[in-house]
NUBAVO-284743 format. One line per field, with one value per residue: residue in one letter; z, x, y of N, C-alpha, C in turn. Coordinates in Angstrom, 3 decimals. Layout:
N
res <- [a/...]
n_z <- [Z/...]
n_x <- [X/...]
n_y <- [Y/...]
ca_z <- [Z/...]
ca_x <- [X/...]
ca_y <- [Y/...]
c_z <- [Z/...]
c_x <- [X/...]
c_y <- [Y/...]
This chain:
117
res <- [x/x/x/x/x/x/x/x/x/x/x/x/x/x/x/x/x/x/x/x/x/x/x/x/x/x/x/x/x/x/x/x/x/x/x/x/x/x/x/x/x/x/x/x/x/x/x/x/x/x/x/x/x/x/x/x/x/x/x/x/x/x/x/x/x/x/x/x/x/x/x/x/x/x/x/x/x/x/x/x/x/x/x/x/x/x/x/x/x/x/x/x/x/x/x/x/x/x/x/x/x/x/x/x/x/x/x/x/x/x/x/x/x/x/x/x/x]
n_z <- [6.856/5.635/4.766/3.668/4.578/3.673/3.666/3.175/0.610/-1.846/-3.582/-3.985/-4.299/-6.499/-4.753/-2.455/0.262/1.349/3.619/3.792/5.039/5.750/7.142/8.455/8.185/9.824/9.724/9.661/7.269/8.617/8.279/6.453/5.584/2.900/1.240/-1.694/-4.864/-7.780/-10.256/-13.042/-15.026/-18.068/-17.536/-16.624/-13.594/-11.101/-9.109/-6.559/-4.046/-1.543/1.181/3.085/5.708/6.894/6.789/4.500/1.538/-1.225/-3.837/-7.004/-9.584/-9.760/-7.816/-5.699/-3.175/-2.562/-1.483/1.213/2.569/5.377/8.559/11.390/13.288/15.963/15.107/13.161/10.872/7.679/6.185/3.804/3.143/1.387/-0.083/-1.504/-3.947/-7.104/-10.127/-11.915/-10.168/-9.796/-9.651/-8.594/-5.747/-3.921/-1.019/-0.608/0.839/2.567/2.752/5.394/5.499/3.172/-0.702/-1.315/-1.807/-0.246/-1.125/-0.990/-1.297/-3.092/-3.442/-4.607/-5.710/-6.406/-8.073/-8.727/-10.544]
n_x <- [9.580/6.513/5.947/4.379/4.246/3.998/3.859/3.691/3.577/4.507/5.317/3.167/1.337/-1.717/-5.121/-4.033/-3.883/-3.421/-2.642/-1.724/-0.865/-0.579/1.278/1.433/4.185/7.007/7.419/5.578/2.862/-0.508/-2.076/-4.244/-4.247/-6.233/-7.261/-5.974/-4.150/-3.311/-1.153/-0.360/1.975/2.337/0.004/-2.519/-2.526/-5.059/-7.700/-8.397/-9.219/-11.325/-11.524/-14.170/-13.632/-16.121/-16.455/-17.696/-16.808/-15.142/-14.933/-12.953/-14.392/-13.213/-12.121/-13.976/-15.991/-13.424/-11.313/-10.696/-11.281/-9.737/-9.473/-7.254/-8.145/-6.641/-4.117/-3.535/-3.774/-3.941/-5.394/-5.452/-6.887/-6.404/-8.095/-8.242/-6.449/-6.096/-4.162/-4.244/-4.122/-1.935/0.476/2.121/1.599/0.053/-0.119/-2.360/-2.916/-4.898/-3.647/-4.071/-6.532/-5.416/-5.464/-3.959/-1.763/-0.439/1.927/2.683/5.621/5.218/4.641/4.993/3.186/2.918/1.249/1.178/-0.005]
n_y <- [2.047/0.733/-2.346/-5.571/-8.809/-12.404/-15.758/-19.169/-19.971/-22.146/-25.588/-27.940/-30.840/-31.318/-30.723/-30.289/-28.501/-25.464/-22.503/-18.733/-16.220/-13.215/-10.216/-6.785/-5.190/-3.330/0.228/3.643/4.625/3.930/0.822/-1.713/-4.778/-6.244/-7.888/-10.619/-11.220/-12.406/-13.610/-15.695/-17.348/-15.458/-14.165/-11.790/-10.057/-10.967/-10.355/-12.560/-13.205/-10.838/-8.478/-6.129/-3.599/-4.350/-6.302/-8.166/-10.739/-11.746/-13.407/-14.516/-16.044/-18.450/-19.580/-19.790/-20.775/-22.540/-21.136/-19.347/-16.278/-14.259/-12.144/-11.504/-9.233/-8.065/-8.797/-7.541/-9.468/-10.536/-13.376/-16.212/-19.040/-21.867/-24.479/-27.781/-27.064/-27.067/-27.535/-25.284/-23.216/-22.425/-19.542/-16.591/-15.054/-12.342/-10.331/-7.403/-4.301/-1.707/1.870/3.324/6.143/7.538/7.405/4.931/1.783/-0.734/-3.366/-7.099/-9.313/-10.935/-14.580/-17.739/-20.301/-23.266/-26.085/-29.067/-31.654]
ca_z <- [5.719/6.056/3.932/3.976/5.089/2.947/4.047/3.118/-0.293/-1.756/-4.167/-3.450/-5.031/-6.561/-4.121/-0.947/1.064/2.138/4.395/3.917/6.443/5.687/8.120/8.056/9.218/9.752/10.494/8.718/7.499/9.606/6.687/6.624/4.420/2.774/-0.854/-2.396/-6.216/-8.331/-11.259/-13.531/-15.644/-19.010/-17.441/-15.928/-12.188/-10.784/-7.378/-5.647/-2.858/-0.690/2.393/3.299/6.517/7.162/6.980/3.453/0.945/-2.820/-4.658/-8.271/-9.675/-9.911/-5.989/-4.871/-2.604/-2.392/-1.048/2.266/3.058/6.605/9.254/12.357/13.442/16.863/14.701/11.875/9.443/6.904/6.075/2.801/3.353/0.279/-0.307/-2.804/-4.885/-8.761/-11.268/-12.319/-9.373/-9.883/-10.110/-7.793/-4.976/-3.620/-0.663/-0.607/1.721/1.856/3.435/5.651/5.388/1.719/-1.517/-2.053/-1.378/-0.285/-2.041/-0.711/-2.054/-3.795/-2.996/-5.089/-5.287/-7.531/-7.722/-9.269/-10.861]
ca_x <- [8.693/5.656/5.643/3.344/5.120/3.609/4.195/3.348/3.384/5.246/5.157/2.079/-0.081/-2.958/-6.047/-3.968/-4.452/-2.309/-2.683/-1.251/-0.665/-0.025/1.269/1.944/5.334/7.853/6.791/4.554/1.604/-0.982/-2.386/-5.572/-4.646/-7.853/-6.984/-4.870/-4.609/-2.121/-0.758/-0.213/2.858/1.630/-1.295/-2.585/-2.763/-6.236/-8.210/-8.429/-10.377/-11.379/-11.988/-13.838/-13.699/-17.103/-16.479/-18.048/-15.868/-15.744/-14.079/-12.700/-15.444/-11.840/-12.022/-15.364/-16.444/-12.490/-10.409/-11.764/-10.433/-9.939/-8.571/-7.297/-7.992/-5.565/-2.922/-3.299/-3.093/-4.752/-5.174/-5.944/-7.059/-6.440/-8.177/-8.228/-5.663/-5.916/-3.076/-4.348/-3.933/-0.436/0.677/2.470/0.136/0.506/-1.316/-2.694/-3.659/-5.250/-3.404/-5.605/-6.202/-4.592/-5.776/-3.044/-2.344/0.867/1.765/3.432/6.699/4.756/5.190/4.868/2.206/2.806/-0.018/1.235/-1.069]
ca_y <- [1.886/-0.107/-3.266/-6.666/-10.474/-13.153/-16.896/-20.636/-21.014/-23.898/-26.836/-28.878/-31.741/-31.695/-31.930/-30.413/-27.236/-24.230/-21.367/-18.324/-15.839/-12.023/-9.482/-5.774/-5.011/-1.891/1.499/4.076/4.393/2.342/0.007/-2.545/-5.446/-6.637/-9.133/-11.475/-11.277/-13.533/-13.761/-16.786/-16.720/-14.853/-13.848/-10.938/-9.954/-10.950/-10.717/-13.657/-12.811/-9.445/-8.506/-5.290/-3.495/-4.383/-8.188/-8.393/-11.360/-11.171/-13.666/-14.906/-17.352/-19.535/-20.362/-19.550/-22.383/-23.295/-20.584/-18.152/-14.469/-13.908/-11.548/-11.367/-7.910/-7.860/-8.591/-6.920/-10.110/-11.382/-14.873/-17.215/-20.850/-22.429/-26.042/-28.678/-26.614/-27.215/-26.751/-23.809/-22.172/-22.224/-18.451/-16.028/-14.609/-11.589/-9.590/-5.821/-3.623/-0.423/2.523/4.153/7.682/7.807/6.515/4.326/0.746/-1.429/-4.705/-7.802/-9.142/-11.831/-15.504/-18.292/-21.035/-24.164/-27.054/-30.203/-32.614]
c_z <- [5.971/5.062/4.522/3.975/4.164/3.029/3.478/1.686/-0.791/-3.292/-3.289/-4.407/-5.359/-5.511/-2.371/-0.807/1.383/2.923/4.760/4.864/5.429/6.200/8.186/8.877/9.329/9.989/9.449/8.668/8.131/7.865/7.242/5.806/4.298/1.653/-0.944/-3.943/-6.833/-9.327/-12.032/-14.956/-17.789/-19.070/-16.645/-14.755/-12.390/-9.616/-7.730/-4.649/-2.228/0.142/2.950/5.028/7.647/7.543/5.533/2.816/-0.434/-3.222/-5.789/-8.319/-9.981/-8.927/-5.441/-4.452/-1.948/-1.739/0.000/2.727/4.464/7.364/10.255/12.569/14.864/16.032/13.460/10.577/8.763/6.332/4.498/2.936/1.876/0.349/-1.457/-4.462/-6.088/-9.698/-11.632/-11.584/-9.086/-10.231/-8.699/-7.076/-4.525/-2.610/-0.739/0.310/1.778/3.370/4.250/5.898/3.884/0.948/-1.691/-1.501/-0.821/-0.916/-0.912/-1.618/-3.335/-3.420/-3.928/-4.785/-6.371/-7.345/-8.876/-9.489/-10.897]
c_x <- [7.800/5.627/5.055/4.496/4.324/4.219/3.099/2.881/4.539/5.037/4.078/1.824/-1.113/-4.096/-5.837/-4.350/-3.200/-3.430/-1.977/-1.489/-0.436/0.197/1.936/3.383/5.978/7.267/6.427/3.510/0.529/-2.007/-3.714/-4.989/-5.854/-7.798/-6.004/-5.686/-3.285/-1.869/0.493/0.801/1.698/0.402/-1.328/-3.135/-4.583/-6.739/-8.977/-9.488/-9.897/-11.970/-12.320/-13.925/-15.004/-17.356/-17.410/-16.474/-16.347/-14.276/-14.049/-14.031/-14.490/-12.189/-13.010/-15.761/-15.104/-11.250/-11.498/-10.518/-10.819/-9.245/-8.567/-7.186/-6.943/-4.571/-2.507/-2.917/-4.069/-4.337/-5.767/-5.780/-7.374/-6.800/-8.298/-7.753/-5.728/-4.523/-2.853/-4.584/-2.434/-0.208/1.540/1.282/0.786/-0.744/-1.123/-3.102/-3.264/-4.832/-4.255/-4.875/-5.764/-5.564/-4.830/-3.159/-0.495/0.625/2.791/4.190/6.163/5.344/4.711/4.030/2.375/2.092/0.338/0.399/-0.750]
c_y <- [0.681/-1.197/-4.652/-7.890/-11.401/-14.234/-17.599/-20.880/-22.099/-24.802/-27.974/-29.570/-31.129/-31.704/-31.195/-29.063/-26.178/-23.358/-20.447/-17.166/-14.366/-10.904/-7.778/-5.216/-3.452/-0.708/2.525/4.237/3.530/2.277/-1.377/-4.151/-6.241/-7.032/-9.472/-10.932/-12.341/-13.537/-14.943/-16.270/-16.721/-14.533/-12.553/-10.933/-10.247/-11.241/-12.113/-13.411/-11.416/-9.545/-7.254/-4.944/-4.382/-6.102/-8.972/-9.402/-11.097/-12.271/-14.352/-16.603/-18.627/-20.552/-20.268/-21.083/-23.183/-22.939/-19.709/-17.280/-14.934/-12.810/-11.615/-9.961/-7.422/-7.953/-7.985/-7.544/-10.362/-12.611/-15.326/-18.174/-21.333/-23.927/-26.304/-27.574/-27.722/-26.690/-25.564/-22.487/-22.264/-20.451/-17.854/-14.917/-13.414/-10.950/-8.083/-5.677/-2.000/0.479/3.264/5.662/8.245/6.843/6.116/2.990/0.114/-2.866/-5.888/-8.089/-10.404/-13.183/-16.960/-20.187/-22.178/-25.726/-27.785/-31.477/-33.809]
């Protein structure tokens, strides 16, 4: 079964940086991932940033300027460079990616992001 890896979030400051990593693992459908979205406790899920095939980005007027989509296409990961994290990017992150061939999508297991002021 094909599911997504999701590394490096954490307990941070105020001010610092992450970089998370997301990688498609196990066997299955072959899969693209291409967004993070997150969700802040009593809030609803919301994209974060996208990434389409094409190399087009698209993201939340939250992080624009402060977070960047990326991929490595040999390895099939996708990346989020998180800087000068704010409080209110405290939430659980999660990546997607889009099955290819199918409309459907896979999810990561979600990983948690907390930004102390």
């Amino acid at each position: 079964q094909r599911r997504l890896v999701e590394s490096g979030g954490g307990l941070v400051q105020a001010g610092a940086s992450l970089r998370r990593p997301c990688v498609a693992s196990g066997s299955g459908a072959r899969v693209s991932p291409n967004a993070w979205y997150r969700r802040a406790p009593g809030s609803q899920s919301e994209m974060v940033a996208a990434l389409t095939s094409g190399g087009v980005t698209a993201y939340a007027d939250s992080v624009e300027g402060r977070f960047t989509i990326s991929r490595d296409n040999a390895n099939n990961m996708l990346y989020l460079q998180m800087d000068n994290l704010l409080p209110e990017d405290t939430a659980t992150y999660f990546c997607k990616a889009k099955v290819l061939g199918r409309e459907d999508d896979v999810w990561g297991q979600g990983t948690q992001v907390t930004v102390s002021s």
